[in-house]
C-alpha positions, -999 to 999 in steps of 0.1 A, spaced: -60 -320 -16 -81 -306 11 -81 -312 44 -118 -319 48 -115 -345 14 -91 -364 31 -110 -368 60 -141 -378 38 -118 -407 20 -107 -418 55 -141 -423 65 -151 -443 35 -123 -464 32 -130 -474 68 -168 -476 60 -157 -502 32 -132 -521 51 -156 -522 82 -180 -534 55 -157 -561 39 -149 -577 74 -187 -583 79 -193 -598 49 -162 -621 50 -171 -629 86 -211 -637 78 -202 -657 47 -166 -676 60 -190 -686 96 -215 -703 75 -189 -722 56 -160 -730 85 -161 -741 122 -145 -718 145 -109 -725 144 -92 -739 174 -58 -755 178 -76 -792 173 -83 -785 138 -55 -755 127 -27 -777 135 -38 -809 116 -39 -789 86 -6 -774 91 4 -807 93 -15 -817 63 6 -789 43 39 -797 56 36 -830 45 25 -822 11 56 -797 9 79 -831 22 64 -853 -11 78 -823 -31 109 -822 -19 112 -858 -18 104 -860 -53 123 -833 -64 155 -847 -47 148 -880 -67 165 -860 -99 198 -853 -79 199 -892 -77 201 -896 -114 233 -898 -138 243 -875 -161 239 -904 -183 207 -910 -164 173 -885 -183 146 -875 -165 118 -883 -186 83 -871 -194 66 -887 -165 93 -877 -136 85 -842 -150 46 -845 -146 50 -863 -111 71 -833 -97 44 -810 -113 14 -831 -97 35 -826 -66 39 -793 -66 4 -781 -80 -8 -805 -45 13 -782 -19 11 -750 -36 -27 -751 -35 -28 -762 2 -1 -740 10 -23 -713 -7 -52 -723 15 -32 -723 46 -22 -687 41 -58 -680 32 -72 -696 66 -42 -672 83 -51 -640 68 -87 -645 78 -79 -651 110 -54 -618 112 -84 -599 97 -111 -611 122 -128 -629 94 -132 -662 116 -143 -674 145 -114 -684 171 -121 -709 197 -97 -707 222 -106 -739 245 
C-alpha cells in the first residue's frame, strides 16, 4: 500500500474517532451529571453488593446434601441473581470506559 494511502486512512480514522468522542460526549452530557467521587463510588458500591447476593446465593448449593436437590426455583433465584450484577457490572464498565475515552464530564471537587 502506498505511502500517501496510509497517511489518508490515518487521517480519517482520526477524523472518525475525533468524530465519535463528540457525539458520545454531546449525547452522554445531556443524559449523566458530571461524575465525581460522590456519585462514582456509591455505584461501585451498588455493584459490589449485587456481585455479594450472587455469591451468597450461589454458596447456598455447597450447603446442600448429596441427598439434598437443588430444585427449579434455587436455579431461577441464582439466575435472577446473576442477570442483577452482570447488568450493573456491565454498566459499571460502561460508565469506566467513557470516562477513559473523554466521553464524560469529570468533576474533580
Amino acid at each position: 500500500m502506498p505511502v500517501d494511502q496510509m497517511g489518508m486512512q490515518k487521517r480519517f480514522l482520526l477524523e472518525i474517532e475525533q468524530g465519535i468522542r463528540e457525539t458520545n460526549q454531546k449525547i452522554i452530557h445531556e443524559r449523566i451529571p458530571p461524575v465525581t467521587a460522590e456519585n462514582f463510588l456509591p455505584f461501585a458500591n451498588s455493584v459490589a453488593r449485587l456481585r455479594a447476593r450472587y455469591l451468597e446465593e450461589a454458596f447456598r448449593f455447597s450447603k446442600k446434601t448429596g441427598d439434598d436437590p437443588i430444585d427449579d426455583s434455587e436455579v431461577a433465584e441464582l439466575r435472577r441473581q446473576r442477570v442483577n450484577y452482570e447488568e450493573a457490572r456491565d454498566a459499571f464498565e460502561a460508565l469506566r470506559h467513557a470516562i477513559d475515552r473523554g466521553y464524560v464530564e469529570i468533576d474533580l471537587k
